[in-house]
C-alpha positions in Angstrom: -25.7 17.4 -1.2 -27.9 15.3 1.0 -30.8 16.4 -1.1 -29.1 15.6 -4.5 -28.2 11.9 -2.7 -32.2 11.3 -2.0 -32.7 11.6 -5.5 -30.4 10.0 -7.0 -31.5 7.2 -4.3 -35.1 7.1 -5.1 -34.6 7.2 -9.0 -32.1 4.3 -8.9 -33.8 2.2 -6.9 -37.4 3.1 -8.8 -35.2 2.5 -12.5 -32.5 -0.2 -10.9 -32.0 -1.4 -14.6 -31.0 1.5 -15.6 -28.3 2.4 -13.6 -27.2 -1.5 -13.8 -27.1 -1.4 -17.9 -24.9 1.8 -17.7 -22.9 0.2 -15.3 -22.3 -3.0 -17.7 -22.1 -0.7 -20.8 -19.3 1.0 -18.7 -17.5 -2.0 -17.9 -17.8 -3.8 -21.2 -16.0 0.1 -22.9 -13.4 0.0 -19.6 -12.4 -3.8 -20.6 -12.5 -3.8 -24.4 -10.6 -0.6 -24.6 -7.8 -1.7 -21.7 -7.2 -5.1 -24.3 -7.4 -2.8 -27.4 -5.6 0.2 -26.3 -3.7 -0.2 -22.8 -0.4 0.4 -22.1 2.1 -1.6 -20.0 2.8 -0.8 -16.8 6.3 0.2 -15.2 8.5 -2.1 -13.9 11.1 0.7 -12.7 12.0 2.4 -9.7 13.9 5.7 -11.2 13.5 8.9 -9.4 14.6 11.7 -10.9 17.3 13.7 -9.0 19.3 11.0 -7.5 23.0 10.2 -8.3 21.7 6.6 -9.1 19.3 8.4 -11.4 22.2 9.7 -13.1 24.2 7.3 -12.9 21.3 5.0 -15.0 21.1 7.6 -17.2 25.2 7.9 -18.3 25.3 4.0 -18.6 21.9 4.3 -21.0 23.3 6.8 -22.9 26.6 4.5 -23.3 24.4 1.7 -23.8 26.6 -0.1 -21.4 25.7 -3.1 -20.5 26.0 -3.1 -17.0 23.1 0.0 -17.5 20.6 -3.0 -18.5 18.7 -5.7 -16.0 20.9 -8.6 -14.7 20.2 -11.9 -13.4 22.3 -14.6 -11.7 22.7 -18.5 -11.9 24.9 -19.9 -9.3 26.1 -23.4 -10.3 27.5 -25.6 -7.2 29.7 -29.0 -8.2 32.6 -30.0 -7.2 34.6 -29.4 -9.8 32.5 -26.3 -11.3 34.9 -25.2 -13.7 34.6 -28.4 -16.0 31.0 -27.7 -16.4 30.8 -23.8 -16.4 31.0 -24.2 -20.4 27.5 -25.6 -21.0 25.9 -23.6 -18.7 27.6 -19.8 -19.8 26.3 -21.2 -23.8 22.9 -22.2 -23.0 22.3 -19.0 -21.3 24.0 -16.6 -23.7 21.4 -18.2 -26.1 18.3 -17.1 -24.1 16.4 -14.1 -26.5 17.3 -10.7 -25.1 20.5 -11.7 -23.7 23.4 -9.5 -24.3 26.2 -11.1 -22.6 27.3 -13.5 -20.4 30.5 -13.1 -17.2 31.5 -15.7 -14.8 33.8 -15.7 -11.6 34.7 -19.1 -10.0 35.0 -19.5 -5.9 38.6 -20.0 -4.4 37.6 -23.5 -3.3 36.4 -23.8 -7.3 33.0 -25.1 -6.0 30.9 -22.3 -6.8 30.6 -20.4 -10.1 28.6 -17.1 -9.9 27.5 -16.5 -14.1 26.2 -13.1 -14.5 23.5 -12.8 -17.1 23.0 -9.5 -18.6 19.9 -8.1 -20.5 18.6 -4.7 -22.0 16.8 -2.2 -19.9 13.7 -3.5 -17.9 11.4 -1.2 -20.6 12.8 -4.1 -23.4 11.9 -6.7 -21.8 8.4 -8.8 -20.4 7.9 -11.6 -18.4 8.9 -13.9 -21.1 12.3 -13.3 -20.5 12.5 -14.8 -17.1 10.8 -17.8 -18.1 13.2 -18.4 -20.4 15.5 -18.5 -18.0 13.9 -20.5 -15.5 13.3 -23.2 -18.3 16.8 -23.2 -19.5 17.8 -23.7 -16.1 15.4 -26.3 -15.4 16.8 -28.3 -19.0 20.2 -27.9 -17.2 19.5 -29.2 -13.8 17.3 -32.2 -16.0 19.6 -35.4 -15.9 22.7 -33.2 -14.1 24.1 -33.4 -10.6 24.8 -29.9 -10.5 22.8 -27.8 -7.8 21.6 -24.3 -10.2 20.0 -21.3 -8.1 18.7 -18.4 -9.6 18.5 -14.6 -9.4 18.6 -11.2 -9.5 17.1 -8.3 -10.7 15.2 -10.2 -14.0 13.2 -12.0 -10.5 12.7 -8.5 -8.9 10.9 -6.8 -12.3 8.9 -10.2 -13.3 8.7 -12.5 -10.3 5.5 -12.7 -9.0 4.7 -14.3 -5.7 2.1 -17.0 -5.0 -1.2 -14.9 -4.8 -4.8 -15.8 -4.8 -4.9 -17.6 -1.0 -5.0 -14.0 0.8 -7.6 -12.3 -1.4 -9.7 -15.5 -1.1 -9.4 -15.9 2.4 -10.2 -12.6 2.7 -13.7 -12.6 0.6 -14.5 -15.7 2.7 -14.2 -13.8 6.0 -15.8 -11.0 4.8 -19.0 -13.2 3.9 -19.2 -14.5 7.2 -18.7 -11.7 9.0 -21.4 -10.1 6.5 -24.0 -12.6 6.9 -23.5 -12.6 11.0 -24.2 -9.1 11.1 -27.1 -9.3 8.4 -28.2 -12.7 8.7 -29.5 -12.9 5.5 -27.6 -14.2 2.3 -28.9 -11.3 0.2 -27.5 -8.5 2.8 -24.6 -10.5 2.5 -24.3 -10.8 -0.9 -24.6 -7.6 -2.4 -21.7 -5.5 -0.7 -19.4 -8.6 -1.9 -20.9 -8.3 -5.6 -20.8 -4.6 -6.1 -17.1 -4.2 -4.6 -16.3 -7.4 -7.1 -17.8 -5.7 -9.8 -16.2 -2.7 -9.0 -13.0 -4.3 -8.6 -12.9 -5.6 -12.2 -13.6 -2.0 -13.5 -11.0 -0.6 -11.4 -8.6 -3.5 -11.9 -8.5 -3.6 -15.5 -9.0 0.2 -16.2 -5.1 0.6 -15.0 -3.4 0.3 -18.6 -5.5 3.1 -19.6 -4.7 5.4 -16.4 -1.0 4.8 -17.9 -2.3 7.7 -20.8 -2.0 10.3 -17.5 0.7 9.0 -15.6 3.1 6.1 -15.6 1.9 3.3 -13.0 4.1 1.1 -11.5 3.4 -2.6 -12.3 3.2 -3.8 -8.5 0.2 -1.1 -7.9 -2.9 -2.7 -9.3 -2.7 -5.4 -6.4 -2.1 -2.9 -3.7 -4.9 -1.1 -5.5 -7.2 -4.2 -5.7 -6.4 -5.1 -1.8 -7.2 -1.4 -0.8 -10.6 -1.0 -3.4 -12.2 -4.7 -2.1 -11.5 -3.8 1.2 -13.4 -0.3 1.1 -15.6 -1.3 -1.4 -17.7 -3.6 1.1 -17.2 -1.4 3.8 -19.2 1.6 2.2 -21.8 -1.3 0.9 -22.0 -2.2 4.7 -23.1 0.8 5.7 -25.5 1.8 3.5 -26.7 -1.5 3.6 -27.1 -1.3 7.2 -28.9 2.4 7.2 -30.9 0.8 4.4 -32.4 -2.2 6.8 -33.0 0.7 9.6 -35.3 2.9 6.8 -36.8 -0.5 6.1 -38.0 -1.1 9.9 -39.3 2.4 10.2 -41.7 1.5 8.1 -40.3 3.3 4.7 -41.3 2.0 1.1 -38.0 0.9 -0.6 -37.5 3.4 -2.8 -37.9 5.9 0.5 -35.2 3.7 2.3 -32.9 4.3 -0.5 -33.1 7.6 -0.9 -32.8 8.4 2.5 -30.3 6.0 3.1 -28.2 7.7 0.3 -29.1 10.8 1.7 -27.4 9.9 5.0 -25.0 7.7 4.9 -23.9 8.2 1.1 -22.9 11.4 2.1 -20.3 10.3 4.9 -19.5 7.3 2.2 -18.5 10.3 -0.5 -16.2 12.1 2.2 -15.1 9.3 3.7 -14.3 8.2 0.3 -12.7 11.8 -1.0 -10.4 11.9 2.2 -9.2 8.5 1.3 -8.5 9.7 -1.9 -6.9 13.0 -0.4 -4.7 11.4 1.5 -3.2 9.0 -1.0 -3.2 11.1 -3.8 -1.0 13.6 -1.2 1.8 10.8 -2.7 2.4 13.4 -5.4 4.1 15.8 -2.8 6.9 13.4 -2.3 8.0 13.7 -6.0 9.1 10.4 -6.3 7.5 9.2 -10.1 6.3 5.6 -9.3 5.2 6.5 -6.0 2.8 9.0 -7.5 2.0 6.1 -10.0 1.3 4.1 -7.2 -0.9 6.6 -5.4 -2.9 7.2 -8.6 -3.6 3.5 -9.3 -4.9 3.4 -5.9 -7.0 6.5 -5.6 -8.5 5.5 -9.2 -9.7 2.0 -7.6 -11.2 3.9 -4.7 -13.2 6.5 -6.5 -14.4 3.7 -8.5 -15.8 2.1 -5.5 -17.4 5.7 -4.8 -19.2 6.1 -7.6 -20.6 2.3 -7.8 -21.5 2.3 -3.9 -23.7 5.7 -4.8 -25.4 4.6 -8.3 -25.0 0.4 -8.9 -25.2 -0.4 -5.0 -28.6 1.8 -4.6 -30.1 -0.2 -7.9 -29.3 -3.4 -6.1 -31.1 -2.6 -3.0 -34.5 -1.6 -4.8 -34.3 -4.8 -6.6 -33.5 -6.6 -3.6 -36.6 -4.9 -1.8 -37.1 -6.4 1.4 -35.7 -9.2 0.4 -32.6 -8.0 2.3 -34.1 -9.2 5.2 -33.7 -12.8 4.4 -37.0 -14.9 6.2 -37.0 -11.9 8.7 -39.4 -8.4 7.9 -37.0 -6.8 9.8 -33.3 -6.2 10.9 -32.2 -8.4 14.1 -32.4 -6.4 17.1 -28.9 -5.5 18.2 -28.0 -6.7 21.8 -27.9 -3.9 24.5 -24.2 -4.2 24.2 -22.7 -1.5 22.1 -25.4 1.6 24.0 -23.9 0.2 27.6 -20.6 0.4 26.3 -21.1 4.0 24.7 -22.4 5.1 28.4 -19.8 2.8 30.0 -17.0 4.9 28.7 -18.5 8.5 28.8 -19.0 7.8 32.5 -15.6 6.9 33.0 -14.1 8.8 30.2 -11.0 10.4 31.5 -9.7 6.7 32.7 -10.1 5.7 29.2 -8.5 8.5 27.8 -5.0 8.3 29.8 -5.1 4.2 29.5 -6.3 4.5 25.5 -3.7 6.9 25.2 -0.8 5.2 27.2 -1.3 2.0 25.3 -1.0 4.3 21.5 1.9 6.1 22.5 3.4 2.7 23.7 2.9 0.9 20.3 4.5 3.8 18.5 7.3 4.2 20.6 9.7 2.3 18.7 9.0 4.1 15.5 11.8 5.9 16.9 14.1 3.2 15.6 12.4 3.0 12.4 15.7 1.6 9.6 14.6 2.3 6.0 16.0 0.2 3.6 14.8 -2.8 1.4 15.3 -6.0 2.0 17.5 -8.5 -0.4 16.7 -11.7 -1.5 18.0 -13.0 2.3 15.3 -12.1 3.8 13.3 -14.4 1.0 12.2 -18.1 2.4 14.7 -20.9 2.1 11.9 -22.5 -0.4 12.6 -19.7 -2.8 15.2 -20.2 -5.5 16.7 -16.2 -5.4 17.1 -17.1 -1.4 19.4 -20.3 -1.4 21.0 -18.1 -4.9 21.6 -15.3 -2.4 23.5 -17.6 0.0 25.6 -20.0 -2.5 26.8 -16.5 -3.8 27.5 -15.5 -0.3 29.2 -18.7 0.9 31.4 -17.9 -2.3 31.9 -14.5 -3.0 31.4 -12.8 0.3 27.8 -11.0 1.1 29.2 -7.9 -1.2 28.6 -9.9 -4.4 24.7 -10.2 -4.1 24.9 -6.1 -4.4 28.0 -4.7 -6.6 27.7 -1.0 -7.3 28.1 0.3 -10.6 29.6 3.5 -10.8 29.3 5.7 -14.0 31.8 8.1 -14.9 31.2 11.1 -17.6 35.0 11.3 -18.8 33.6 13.6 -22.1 36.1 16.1 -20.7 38.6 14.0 -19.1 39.5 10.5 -19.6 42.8 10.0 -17.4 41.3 10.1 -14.5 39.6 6.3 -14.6 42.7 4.1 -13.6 43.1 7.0 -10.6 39.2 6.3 -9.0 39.6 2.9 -9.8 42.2 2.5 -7.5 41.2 5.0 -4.8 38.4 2.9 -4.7 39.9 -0.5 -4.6 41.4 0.9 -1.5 38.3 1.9 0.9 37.9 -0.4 3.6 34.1 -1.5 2.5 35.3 -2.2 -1.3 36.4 -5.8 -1.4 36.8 -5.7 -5.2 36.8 -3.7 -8.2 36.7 -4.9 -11.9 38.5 -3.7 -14.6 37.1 -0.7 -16.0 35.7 -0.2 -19.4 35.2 3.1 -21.4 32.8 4.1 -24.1 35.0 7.0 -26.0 32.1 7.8 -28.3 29.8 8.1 -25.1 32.2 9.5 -23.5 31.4 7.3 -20.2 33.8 4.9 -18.0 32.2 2.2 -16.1 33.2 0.3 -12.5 31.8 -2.4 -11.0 32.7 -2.6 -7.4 31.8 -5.4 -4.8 31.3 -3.8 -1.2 32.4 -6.0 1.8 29.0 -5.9 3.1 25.0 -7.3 2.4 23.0 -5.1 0.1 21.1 -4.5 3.1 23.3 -3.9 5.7 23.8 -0.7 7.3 27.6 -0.2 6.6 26.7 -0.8 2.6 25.0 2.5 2.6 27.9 4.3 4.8 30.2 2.9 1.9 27.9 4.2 -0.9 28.3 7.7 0.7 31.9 7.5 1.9 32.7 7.1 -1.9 30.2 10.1 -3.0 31.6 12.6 -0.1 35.0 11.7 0.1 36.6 9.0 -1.9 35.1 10.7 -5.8 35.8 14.4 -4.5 39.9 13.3 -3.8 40.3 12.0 -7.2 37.6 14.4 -9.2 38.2 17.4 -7.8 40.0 20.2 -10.2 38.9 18.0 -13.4 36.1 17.7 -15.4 35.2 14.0 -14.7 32.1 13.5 -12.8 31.3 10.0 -10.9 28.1 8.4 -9.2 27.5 5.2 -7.7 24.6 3.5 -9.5 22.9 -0.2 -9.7 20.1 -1.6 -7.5 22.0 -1.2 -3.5 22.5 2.6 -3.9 19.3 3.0 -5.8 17.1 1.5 -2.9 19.7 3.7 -0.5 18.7 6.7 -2.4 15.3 5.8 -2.4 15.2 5.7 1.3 17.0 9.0 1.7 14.2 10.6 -0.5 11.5 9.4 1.6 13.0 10.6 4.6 13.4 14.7 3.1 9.9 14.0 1.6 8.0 12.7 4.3 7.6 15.8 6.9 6.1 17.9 4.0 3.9 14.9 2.8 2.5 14.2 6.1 1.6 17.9 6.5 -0.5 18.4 3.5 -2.5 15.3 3.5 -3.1 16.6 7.7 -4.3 20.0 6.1 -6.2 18.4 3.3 -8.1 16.5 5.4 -8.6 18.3 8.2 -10.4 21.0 5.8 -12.5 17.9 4.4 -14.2 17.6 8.0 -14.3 20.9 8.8 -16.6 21.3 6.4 -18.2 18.3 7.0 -19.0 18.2 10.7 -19.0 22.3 10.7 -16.3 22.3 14.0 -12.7 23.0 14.8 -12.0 20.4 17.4 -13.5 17.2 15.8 -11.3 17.3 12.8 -8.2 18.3 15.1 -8.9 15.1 17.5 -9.5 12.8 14.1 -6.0 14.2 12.9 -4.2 13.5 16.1 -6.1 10.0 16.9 -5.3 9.1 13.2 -1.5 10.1 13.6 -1.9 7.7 16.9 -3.5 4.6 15.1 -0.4 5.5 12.3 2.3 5.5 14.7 1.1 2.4 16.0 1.4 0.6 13.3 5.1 1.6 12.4 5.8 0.6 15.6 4.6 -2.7 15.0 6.2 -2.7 12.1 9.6 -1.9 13.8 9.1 -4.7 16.3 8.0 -7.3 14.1 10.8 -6.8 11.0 13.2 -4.8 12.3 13.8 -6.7 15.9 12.0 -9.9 15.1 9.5 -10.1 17.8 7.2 -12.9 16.2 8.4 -12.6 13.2 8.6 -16.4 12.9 4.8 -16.6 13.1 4.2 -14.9 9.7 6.9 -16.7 8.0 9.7 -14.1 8.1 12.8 -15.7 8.4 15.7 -13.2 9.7 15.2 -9.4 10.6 15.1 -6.7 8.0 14.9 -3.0 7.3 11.6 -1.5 6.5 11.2 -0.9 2.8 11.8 2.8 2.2 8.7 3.6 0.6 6.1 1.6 2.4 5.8 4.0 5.2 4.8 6.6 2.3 2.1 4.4 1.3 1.1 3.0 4.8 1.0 7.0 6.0 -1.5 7.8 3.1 -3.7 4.7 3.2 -3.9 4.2 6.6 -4.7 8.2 7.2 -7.6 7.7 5.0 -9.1 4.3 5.6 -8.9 5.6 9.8 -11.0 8.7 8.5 -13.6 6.1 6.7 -14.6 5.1 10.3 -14.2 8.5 11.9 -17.0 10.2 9.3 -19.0 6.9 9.9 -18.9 7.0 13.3 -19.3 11.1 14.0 -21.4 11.5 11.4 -24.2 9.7 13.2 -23.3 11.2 16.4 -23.8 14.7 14.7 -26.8 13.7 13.4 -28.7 12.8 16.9 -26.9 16.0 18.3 -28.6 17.9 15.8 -32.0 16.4 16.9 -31.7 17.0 20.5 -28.5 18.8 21.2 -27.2 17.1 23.7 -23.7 15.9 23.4 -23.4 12.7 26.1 -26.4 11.2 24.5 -25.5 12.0 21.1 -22.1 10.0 21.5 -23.8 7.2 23.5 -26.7 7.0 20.4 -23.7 7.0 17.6 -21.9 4.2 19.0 -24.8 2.1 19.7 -25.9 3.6 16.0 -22.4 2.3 14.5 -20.2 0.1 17.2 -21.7 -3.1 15.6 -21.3 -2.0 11.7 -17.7 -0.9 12.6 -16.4 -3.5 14.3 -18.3 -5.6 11.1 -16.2 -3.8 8.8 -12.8 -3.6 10.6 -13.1 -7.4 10.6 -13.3 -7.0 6.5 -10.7 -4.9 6.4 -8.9 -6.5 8.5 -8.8 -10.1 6.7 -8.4 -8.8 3.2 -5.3 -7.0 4.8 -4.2 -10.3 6.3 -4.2 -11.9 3.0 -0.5 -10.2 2.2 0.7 -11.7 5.5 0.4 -15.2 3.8 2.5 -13.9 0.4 6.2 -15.0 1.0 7.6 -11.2 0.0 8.8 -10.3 3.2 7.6 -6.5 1.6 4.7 -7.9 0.9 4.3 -9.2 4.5 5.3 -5.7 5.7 2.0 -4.1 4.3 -0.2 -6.6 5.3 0.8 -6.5 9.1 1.1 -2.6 9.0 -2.5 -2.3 7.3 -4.4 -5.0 9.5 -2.6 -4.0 13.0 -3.5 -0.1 12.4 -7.0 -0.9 10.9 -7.6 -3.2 14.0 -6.2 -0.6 16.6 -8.5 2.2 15.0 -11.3 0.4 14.9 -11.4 -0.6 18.7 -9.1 1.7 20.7 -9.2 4.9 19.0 -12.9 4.8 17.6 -14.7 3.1 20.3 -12.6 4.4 23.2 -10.6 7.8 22.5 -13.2 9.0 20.4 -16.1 8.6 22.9 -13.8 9.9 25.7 -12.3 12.6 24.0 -15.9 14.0 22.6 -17.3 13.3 26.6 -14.7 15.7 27.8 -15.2 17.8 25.2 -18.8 18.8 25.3 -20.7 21.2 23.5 -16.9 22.7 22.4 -17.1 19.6 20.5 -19.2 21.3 18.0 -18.2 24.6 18.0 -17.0 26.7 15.1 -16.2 30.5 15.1 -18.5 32.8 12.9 -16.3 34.2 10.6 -15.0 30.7 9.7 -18.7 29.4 9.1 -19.3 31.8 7.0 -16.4 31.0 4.9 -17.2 27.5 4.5 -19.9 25.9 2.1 -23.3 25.1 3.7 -24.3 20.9 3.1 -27.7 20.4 3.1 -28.9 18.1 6.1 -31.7 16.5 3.9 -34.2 14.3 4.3 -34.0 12.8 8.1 -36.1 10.0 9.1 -38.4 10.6 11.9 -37.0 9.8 15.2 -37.5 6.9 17.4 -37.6 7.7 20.8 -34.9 5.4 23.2 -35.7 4.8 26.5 -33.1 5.5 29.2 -30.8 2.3 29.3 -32.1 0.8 26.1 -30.5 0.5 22.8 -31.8 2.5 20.0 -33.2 0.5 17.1 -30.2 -0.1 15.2 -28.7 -2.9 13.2 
């Protein structure tokens, strides 16, 4: 492979405009066919299986209306009644409305008006800004106090966005031209992952042709494909400037820049994509959506970072060197650090390891769930909706279930489970029911005692599947399940939990064959598996400490404690797993490279930290502040991701990389490498390629690295 790499390294930096115009040709078909032919993306979060699943589907095929998307306007007056008129007719008129319900509070203060619409695959977001202008004509020249709602804000709402990716780009340029100084270093890894971005960005409508992709994955996409997109430009950036000082012609320094460090950018890259695409274990349909969309904006990012990037850099020429001929000169820092902690290394081990296991401790805890619009800022309309409706209605009526019952083969039994409901303790309502004889379907609206969120909502939700539906259902033909957006997100947690253990093992298989047959040993992939659980761990820990108990929470903007959305640790797992292998084949693969020259291990992990310690901690900083950027969004799921990504990223890139991985490979020693015969034999040989010829490093003295 290396071989292959320095040609295709040498040719595009020798022909850069070709590879550019193929590039441009590429984008220009991507963009023009995603506005011609894409699709729309899915604003559903349906998993096949589930009794909310089926409880969708009976009130689809019903057509009920309570099957459809709702939204909410809460009107607060003192006399609300005498105004309820105007409002119900100026919403029933909004297009795409079907029907309009209101409920007045005892005190006759607050009126709750249920808005109902088709499914979500009828609608856009057109519809919600019809309602948020109707609502705004309402409030125009009125005392009345209108809030707003509902699922219509959870399909089409979108958050403030922008200031995080920004932010972001700006710290990356910064920390690029510190390491680089030189605005053309700087500039290219930001350009080609832009670049890239725009391909992978818009090519999403088109991926819909394989696989339905939900319509909240091109941003995690975007945050994940910018993030790793300048980190793989970093470092063959960086190996770039070192060909460059060795005396190299550019087109040399390419090639064997592509030939070293382009290889540990396409595994890093593959196990990324390994990882997340290990989504499609769970069998949850917008989850593998989600893991597509993501691993399609990474591979991208591959393949630009191997062909455009290497262009780039022969035009550039030594002009990546800014005024300078030559890279800076690292400080002695990062080599006295690499020997610093192989002399000590057991000490580092136990403390490295004590402070991991201490971070991840509280995963233990870990409460899947989602989080309702309470948890939303008190500047957001769906929050102060949320708590009007509470103050009202009681916390139940921000989450009513709606239960679907196929009465095909029995219809007498509705008034029954009506009533057997109406009497569990967490049902503080239920409406009247209404039956489709054609469809064959009866449909309940009940209103639990509890938050959508809160614990005893979900022990309802299965106290009525496991005992309440059996006493009433059992010895007819009726069948019942508890629908609507609280037991879906209930359901979707449940799922998580069954799928996760199997998940989790195949992306730990997947990978761990990746770098056995890229490092060519046993225990280096088994020590990157269980220091990457670590660095995973931590960060749900975090994540349990920050949202769940409220430890700081304040400081990111979260305003009350919530449970962790059920699918985010699915994501976190698969992202995180890969981006923490991105540093390990960066980091090991230089360290096998100067074992290979010499064969001794000590030196060789000393030499690949002071090698890569600098360019690591460079791009943990990127990846780091384009994380951050969803800490500033005001989702609190949003929020979740951000802190989860940028605490794990940071962890990996400083405990676990440059002080369990040094200690661990210390203690280790030439076992490190080992790799029994049979197994070799097995496993396909990768070239070494073309190796630049080495600079000798004085005892105590850094190697010439940048």
């Amino acid at each position: 492979m290396s071989n292959l790499l320095h040609r295709l390294g040498r040719s595009a930096a020798t022909r850069p405009w070709v590879a550019i115009g193929a590039w441009v040709v590429l984008a220009f078909v991507v963009i023009t066919s995603s506005v011609a032919f894409g699709r729309d993306l899915e604003e559903s979060f349906e998993a096949p299986g589930l009794d909310s699943y089926q409880a969708a589907e009976l009130l689809a095929d019903a057509q009920a209306d309570e099957g459809g998307v709702t939204a909410h306007v809460v009107v607060e007056a003192r006399d609300v009644a005498a105004e309820l008129t105007q409002v119900e007719t100026s919403l029933a008129a909004l297009p795409g409305v079907l029907s309009t319900t209101s409920n007045v509070s005892p005190d006759g203060t607050i009126a709750l008006v249920r808005v109902q619409y088709p499914a979500v695959d009828h609608l856009d977001a057109s519809d919600l800004d019809n309602l948020k202008d109707a609502v705004a004509d309402l409030r125009e020249g009125s005392s009345l106090t209108l809030e707003t709602g509902g699922d219509l804000f959870f399909a089409f709402e979108e958050a403030p966005t922008g200031l995080g990716e920004v932010a972001g780009i700006v710290v990356a340029a910064v920390v690029l031209l510190i390491a680089f100084s030189s605005f053309v270093a700087m500039g290219l890894p930001i350009g080609m992952a832009l670049f890239g971005l725009v391909i992978g960005f818009t090519s999403m409508e088109l991926v819909t042709y394989l696989v339905d992709i939900p319509a909240w994955a091109p941003e995690l996409a975007a945050m994940v494909g910018l993030g790793v997109g300048i980190d793989y430009a970093l470092f063959l950036v960086t190996r770039y400037r070192e060909n460059l000082a060795l005396g190299m012609p550019v087109a040399e320094s390419v090639g064997r820049a592509l030939a070293t460090a382009g290889q540990a950018v396409i595994f890093a890259g593959g196990t990324v994509v390994v990882a997340i695409l290990g989504l499609l274990v769970a069998g949850i349909p917008f989850v593998t959506g989600g893991g597509v969309a993501i691993s399609a904006m990474v591979l991208v990012m591959v393949l630009a970072s191997i062909t455009l990037l290497p262009a780039l850099l022969g035009l550039a020429g030594h002009r990546i060197n800014g005024r300078a001929r030559t890279p800076h000169r690292p400080s002695t820092g990062w080599y006295r650090w690499g020997a610093h902690v192989t002399r000590d290394a057991t000490s580092y081990l136990v403390g490295g390891a004590v402070l991991m296991v201490a971070l991840a401790a509280p995963v233990l805890a870990l409460d899947l769930g989602f989080p309702d619009d309470g948890a939303k800022p008190e500047s957001r309309t769906e929050r102060r909706a949320y708590d009007l409706i509470a103050d009202g209605f009681g916390p139940g009526a921000n989450g009513p279930l709606v239960i679907a019952v196929d009465v095909s083969r029995d219809a007498a039994v509705v008034a029954q489970l009506a009533a057997a409901m109406a009497a569990d303790p967490g049902i503080t309502s239920v409406g009247e029911p209404t039956v489709d004889p054609a469809a064959g379907v009866a449909t309940i609206v009940a209103q639990p005692t509890t938050s959508p969120q809160d614990v005893a909502t979900q022990e309802t939700v299965e106290r009525l599947r496991s005992e309440v539906f059996p006493t009433v259902l059992d010895g007819t033909a009726a069948t019942a399940h508890v629908g609507g957006q609280t037991a879906t997100f209930s359901d979707l947690g449940d799922r998580v939990q069954e799928r996760m253990p199997r998940f989790v093992v195949a992306v730990l298989l997947l990978s761990f064959l990746l770098l056995t047959v890229l490092f060519r040993s046993v225990l280096v992939p088994l020590k990157a598996v269980v220091l990457n659980l670590l660095s995973v761990g931590a960060a749900y820990g975090v994540l349990v400490m920050v949202f769940q108990w409220g430890w700081a929470a304040g400081l990111i903007g979260v305003e009350s404690t919530v449970p962790i959305v059920s699918f985010i640790p699915l994501f976190m797992f698969a992202i995180l797993f890969g981006l923490s292998m991105d540093y390990e084949v960066f980091l090991l693969s230089r360290v096998r490279e100067e074992y290979t020259r010499h064969g001794d291990n000590t030196r060789a992990v000393i030499e690949g930290i002071a090698g890569t310690g600098r360019t690591i901690t460079a791009a943990a900083l990127i990846m780091v502040a384009v994380f951050s950027g969803f800490v500033l969004g005001s989702d609190p799921s949003v929020k979740m991701m951000g802190v989860g990504l940028a605490t794990a990223i940071f962890l990996d890139a400083t405990v676990v990389r440059l002080v369990l991985v040094p200690a661990t490979m210390k203690l280790l020693g030439d076992a490190n490498w080992w790799l029994p015969g049979w197994l070799d034999r097995l496993l396909p040989e990768l070239d070494s390629g073309p190796v630049a010829k080495p600079v000798e490093v004085a005892v105590g003295a850094p190697p010439l690295v940048s």
